[in-house]
C-alpha positions in Angstrom: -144.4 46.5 12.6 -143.7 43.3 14.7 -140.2 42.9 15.8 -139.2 46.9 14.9 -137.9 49.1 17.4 -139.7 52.8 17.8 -136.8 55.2 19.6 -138.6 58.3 21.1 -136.1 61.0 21.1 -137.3 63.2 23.9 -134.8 65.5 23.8 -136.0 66.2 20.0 -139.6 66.7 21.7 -138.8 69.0 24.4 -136.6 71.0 21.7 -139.7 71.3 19.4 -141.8 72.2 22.2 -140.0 74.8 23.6 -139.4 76.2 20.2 -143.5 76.2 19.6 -143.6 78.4 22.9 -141.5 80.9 21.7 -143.5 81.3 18.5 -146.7 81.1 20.6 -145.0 84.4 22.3 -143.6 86.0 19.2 -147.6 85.3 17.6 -148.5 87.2 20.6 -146.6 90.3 20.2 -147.0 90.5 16.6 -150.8 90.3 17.4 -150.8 93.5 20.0 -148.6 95.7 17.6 -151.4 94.6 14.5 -153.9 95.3 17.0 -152.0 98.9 17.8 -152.6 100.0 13.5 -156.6 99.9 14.4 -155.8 103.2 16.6 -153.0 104.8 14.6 -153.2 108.5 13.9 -153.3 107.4 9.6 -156.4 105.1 10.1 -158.3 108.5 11.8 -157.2 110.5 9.4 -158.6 108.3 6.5 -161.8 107.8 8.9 -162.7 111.9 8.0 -162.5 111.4 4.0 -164.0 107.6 4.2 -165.3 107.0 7.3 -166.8 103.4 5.9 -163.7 102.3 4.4 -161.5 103.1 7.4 -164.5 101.5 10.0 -163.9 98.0 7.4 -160.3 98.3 7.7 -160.4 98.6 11.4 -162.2 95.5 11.7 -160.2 93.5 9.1 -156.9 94.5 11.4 -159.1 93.6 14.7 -160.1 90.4 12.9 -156.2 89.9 11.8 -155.0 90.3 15.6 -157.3 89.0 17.9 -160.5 87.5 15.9 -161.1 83.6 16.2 -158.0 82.8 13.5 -156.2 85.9 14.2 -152.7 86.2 15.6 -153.9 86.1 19.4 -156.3 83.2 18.8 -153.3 81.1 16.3 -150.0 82.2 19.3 -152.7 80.4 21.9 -153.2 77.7 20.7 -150.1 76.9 20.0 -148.9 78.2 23.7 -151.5 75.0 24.6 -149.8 72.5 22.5 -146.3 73.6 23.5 -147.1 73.0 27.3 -149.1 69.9 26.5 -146.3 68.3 24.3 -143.8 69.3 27.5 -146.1 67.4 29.4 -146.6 64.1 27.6 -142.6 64.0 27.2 -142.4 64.6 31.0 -144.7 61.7 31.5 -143.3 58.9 29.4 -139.7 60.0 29.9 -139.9 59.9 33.7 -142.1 56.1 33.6 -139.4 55.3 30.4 -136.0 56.4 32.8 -137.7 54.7 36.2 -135.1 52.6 38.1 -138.1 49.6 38.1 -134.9 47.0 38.1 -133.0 48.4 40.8 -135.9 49.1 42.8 -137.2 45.8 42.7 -133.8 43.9 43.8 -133.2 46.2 46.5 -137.8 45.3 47.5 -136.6 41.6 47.3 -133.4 41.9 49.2 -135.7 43.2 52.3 -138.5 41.1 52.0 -135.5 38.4 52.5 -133.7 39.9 54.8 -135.0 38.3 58.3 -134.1 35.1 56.6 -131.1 35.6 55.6 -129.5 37.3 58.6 -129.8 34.6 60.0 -128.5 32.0 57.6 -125.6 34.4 55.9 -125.3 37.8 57.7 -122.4 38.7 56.0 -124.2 38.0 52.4 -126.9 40.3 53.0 -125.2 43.0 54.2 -123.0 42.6 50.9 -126.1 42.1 49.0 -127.7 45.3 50.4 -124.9 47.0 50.0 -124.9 46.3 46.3 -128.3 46.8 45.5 -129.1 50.1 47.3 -125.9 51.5 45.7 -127.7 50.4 42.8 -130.6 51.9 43.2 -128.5 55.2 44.2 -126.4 54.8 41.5 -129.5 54.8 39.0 -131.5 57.4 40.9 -128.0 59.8 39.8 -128.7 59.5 36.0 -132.9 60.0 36.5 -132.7 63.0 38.5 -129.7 64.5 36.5 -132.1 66.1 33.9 -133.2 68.3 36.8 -129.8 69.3 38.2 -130.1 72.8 37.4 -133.3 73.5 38.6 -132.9 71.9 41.6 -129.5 73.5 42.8 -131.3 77.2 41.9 -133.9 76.2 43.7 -132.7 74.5 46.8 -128.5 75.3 46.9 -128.2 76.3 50.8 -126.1 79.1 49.2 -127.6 82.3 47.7 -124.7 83.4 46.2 -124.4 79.9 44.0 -128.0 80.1 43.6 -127.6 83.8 41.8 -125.0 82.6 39.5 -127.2 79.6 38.4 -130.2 81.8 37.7 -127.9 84.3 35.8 -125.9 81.0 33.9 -122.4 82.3 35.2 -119.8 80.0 35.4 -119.1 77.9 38.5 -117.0 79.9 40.8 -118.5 79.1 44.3 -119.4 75.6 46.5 -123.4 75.2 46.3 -123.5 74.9 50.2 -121.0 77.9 51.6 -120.5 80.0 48.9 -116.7 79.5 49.1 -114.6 80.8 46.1 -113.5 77.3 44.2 -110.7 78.1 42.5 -108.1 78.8 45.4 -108.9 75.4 46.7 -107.6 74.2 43.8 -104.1 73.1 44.7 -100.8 74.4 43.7 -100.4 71.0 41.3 -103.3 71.1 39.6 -103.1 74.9 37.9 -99.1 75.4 38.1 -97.8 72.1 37.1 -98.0 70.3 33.9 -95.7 68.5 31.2 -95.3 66.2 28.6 -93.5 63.3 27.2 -94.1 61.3 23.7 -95.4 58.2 24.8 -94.5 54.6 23.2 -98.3 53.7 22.3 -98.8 53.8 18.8 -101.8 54.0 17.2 -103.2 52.2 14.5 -105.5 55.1 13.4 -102.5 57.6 13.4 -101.9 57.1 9.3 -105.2 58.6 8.4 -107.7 61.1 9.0 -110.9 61.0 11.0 -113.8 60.5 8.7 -116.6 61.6 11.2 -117.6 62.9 14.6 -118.3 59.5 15.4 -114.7 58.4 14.9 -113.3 61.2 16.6 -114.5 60.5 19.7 -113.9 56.5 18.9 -109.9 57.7 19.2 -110.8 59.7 22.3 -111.7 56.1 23.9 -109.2 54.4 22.7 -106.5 57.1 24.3 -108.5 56.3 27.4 -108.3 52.7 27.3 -104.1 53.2 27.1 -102.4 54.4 30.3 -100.0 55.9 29.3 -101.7 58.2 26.4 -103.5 61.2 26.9 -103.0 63.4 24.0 -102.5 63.1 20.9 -101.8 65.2 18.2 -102.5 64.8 14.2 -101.3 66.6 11.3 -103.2 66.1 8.3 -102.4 67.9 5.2 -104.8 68.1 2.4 -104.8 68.7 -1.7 -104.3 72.1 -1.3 -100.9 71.5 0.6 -102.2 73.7 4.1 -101.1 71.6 7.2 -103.7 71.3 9.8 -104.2 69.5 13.3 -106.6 68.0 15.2 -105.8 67.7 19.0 -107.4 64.8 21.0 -108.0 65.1 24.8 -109.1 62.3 26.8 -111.3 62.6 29.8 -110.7 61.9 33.5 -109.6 58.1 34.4 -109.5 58.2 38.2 -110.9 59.5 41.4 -108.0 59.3 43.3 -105.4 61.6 43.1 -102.7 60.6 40.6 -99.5 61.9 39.1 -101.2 63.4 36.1 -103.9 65.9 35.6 -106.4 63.1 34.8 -108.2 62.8 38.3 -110.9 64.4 40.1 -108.8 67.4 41.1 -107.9 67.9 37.5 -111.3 68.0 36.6 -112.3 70.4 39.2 -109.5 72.8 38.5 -110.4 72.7 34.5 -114.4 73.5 35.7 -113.8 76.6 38.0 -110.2 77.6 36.0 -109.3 78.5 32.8 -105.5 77.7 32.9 -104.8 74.5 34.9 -101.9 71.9 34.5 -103.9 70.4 31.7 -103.9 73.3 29.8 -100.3 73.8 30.5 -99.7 70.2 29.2 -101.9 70.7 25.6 -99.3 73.6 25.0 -96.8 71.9 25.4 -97.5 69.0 23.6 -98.8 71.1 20.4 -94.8 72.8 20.9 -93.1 69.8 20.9 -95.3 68.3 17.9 -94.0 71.3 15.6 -97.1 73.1 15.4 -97.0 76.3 13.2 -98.1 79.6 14.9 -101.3 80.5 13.8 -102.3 77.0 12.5 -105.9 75.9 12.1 -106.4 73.4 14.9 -109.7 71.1 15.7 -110.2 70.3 19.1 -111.5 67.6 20.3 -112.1 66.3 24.0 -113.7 64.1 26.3 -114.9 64.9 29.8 -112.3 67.1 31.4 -110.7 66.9 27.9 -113.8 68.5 26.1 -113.9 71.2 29.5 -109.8 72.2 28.7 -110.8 72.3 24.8 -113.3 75.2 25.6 -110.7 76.5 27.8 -108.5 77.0 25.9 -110.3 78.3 23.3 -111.2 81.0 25.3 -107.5 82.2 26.0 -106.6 84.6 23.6 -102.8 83.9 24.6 -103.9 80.6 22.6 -107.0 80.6 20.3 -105.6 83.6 18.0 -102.1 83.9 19.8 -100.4 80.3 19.5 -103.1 78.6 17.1 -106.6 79.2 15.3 -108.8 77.1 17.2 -111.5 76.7 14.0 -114.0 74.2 15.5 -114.4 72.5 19.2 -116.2 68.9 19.3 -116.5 68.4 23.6 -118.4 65.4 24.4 -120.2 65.0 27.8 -118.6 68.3 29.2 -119.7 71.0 31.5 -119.1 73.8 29.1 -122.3 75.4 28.7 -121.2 78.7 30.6 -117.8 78.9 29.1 -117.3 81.0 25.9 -114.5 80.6 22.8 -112.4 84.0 22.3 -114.9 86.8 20.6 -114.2 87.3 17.2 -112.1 84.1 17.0 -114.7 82.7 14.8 -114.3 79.3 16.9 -116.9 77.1 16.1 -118.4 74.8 19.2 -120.2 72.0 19.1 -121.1 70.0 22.3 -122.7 66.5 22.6 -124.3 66.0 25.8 -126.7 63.2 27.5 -129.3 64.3 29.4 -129.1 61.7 31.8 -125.1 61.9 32.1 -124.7 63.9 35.6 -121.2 65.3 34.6 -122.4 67.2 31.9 -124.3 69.3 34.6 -121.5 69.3 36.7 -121.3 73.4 36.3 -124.9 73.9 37.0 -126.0 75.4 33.7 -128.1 74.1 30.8 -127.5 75.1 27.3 -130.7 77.3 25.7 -133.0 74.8 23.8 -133.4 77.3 21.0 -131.5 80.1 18.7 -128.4 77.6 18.3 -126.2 78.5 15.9 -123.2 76.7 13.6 -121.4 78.9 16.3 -122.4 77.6 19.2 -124.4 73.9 18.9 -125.2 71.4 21.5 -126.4 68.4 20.6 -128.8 67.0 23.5 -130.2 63.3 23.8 -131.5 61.3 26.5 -129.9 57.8 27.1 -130.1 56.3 30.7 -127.7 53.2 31.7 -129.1 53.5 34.9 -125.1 53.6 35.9 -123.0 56.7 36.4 -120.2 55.5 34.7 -122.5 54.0 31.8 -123.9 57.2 30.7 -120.9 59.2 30.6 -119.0 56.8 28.9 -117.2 57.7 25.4 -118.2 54.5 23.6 -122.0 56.1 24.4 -121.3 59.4 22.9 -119.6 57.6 20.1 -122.1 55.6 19.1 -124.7 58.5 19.6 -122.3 61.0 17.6 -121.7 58.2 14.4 -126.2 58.7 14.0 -125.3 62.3 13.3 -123.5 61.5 10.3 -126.8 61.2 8.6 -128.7 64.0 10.2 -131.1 66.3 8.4 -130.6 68.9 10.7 -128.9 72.0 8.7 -127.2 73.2 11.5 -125.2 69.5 11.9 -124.7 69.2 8.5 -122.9 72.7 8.5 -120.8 71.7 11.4 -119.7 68.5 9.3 -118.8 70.6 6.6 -116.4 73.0 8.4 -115.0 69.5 9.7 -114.4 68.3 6.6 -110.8 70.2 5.9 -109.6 67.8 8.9 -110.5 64.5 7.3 -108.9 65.0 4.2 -105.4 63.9 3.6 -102.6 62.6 4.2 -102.2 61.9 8.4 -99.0 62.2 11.0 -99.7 61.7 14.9 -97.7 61.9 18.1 -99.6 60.7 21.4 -98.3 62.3 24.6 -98.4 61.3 28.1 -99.1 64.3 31.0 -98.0 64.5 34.1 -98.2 66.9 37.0 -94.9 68.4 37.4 -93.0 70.6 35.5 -90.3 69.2 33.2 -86.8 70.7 35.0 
């Protein structure tokens, strides 16, 4: 229709076809165990007492597993269309996600060049700074799809390399194979407090009514500085107090007196107890959290990386609180695992093209997700680092899921629902590095 838009969800694509491929196997197999019954010792047995009805049968089961519609012939076909839909999504995602902008600045900033180093040389080297950092910048989010095949493949260390192949979590550097996590320092995993901070929400009177606005309070924790967590206690008709715990996401690269920063992050990825996590305990103490609680976590970043983490310490998920349902948007957590038998539910939004969420060098399966464990995958490339990881992405991107078919969403929605009912208390807390005295 003229003036519509047609959104290609690729992510969708490569989900179906990868799903097709395991059916195409499964056809397969089920095809050389129907194949199997034409030998079996009942078939010869029959074959003495009705040796024409036993020779039909046999060809009826031959016909069933590898004749032109059987099994064998069916799983082929669609093993084709599986690696031919994989292709065509390859194709038009990689012309789609092409860097043509970028590229063509940084063309016409050479062809100009002579010229203007000679009228404004301190221009062009600023321009020429900018647009190859540009094109770098965007060359990030088109190759970040790719991150985990190209570290197993090419990672100068083999013992990084084995861990990617065998989805471990990060523990070593990609180049040395140097142990991570006692390079973290001494602040980042033995620090960590709290104090209420003076920013007060306007949302903290009600409930979140979606995924969507979850992570829309997530942002707007990022946009104060001085508010990092924040805790809500919602209680609904039937009386039972519950929280939902926001976590923002890192804010700075430098090092800072909080355990936002790039050290912080790094500590959360290789560690599971870090100043951070030291700082969410602290804050859901001082909030007058009951033990054994039902708590929703949701986080950002490095906040959706300390939810997981935490819901994999059985001192916490089961010990302090009941961790009932993580949402972590555009966070490394695909090797990290809630407490068994906590019943945690996960659910992790991630963009394709965001390179943080690959930051611990393992993809999340395409297939057998569960209401357990469910990431959400879809490709949107800003062409800017900073632009695909951003919250207000992820938001926007988790308020469509509001009105997904899929079964598996709509159950995770559901088990959110006990959160977004009733009436709504919040404290917001500011971290810091050191320990209170």
């Amino acid at each position: 229709m003229s003036g519509s838009t047609v959104v290609v969800d690729y992510e969708e694509l490569t989900r179906m076809s990868s799903v097709w491929g395991e059916a195409a196997a499964a056809m397969a197999r089920m095809g050389f165990h129907v194949a199997a019954l034409a030998g079996s010792s009942q078939l010869l047995a029959n074959a003495m007492f009705d040796p024409m009805g036993a020779t039909r049968a046999e060809a009826g089961i031959l016909r069933a597993a590898v004749g032109p519609h059987g099994l064998a012939a069916l799983g082929a076909s669609l093993a084709v269309d599986s690696v031919l839909l994989k292709a065509v999504v390859a194709k038009e995602q990689y012309v789609d996600d092409l860097p043509v902008h970028q590229v063509a600045a940084l063309e016409r900033w050479l062809v100009a060049l002579p010229l203007q180093l000679a009228l404004d040389p301190a221009r062009a080297v600023r321009d020429g700074t900018r647009d190859t950092s540009a094109v770098a910048n965007a060359l990030i989010g088109y190759a970040a799809p790719h991150t985990q095949t190209l570290l197993e493949l090419f990672a100068p260390s083999l013992l990084f390399r084995f861990d990617v192949a065998e989805h471990r979590p990060l523990s070593v550097d990609p180049v040395f194979g140097v142990p991570l996590a006692p390079l973290i320092p001494h602040s980042e995993r033995a620090g960590g407090s709290v104090s209420i901070s003076r920013y007060t929400p306007t949302w903290g009177d009600r409930p979140v009514s979606s995924i969507g606005s979850m992570l829309d309070r997530v942002g707007d924790l990022e946009d104060q500085p001085a508010a990092s967590i924040a805790v809500q206690r919602v209680v609904g008709t039937d009386g039972t107090p519950r929280y939902v715990v926001v976590l923002s996401g890192m804010r700075r690269m430098m090092n800072t007196s909080d355990p936002e920063d790039l050290l912080g992050s790094g500590a959360a990825v290789v560690r599971t107890t870090t100043s951070y996590t030291t700082c969410v305990r602290e804050a859901i103490d001082a909030a007058l959290v009951p033990r054994g609680a039902e708590v929703l976590l949701v986080g950002h970043s490095e906040g959706g990386i300390v939810a997981m983490d935490l819901a994999g310490d059985p001192a916490f998920n089961g010990g302090r609180v009941r961790v009932q349902q993580v949402v972590a948007a555009g966070s490394p957590i695909s090797s990290k695992r809630a407490v068994e038998g906590s019943g945690t539910r996960v659910l992790s939004i991630e963009n394709v093209n965001d390179i943080v969420t690959h930051l611990d060098a393992a993809d999340p399966p395409a297939t057998r997700q569960s209401l357990q464990r469910l990431t959400y995958r879809f490709a949107d490339d800003e062409h800017d680092i900073v632009g695909s990881h951003s919250v207000s992405l992820y938001a926007r991107q988790a308020a469509a899921l509001a009105a997904s078919p899929n079964p598996l969403i709509i159950g995770v929605q559901a088990g959110l629902r006990p959160f977004m009912e009733g009436s709504a208390t919040t404290t917001v807390f500011t971290m810091h590095d050191r320990r209170t005295p």
